[in-house]
N, C-alpha and C positions, 0 to 999 in steps of 0.2 A: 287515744290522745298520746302524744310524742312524748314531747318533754313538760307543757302547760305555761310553756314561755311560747310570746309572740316574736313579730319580726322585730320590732325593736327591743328588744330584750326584758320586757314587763308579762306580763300575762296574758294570754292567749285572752282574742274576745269571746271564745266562747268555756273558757275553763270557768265561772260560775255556775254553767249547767252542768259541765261534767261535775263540777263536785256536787251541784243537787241529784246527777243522778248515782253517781257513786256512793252518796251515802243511803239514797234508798234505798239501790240494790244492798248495802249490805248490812242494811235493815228489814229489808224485804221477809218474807216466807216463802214467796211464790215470787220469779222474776213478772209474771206477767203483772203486779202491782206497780211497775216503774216504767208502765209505755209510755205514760204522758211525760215523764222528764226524759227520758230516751227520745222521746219523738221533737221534746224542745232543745236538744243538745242536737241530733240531728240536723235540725231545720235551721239553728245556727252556723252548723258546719258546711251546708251543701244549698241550702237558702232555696229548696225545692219546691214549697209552697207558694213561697214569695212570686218565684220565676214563672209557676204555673197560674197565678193569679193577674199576674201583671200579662202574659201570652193572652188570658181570658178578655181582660181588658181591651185589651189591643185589637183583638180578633173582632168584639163588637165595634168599638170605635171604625175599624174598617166596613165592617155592614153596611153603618150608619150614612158613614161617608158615601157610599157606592147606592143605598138606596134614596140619599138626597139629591145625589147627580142622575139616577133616573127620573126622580120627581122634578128637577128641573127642567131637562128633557121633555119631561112628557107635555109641560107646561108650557113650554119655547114652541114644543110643535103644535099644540093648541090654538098658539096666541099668532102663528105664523099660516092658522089653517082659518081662522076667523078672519087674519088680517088677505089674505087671498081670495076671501068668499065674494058672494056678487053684491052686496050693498055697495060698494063703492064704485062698483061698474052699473047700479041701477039709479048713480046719483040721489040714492034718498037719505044720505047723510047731510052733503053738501046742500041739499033744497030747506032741511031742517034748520043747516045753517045760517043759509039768509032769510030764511023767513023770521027766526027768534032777532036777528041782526036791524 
């Protein structure tokens, strides 16, 4: 931590964690007692969780996306291979229709 002032000249937004981890450590016995306020001071400063979470996000939302434009696809060609078949060149569509008519 620089000075514990921010860009407008108040406190830095993450000088609360430094001083919660500043004062574990130097309450501490063993540094490794102060990873979780080291890791929340950290994640304040460089917001790496956040970025890797939000990447995760993103990365399914695009699957998602990509596997509903195959299943449209797949369904477009279905409905395009039904609609091509021979019931409507053996007229037994049209004969059902006038005869209910």
């Amino acid at each position: 931590m620089a000075s514990g002032f921010g860009y407008s000249g108040g406190r830095s937004r993450c000088h609360p964690f430094w001083q919660e981890f500043h004062k574990c450590y130097a309450l501490a016995d063993k540094p490794e007692e102060c990873v979780l306020q080291r890791d929340d001071y950290l994640e304040c400063l460089h917001h790496s969780k956040e970025i890797l979470r939000t990447k995760t996000i993103q990365d399914e939302a695009h699957k998602q996306k990509e596997k509903r434009a195959k299943e449209a696809a797949a369904s477009k060609k279905k409905a395009d291979s039904a609609a091509a078949s021979n019931v409507p060149r053996l007229k037994v569509v049209e004969e059902k229709a006038k005869a209910t008519a």
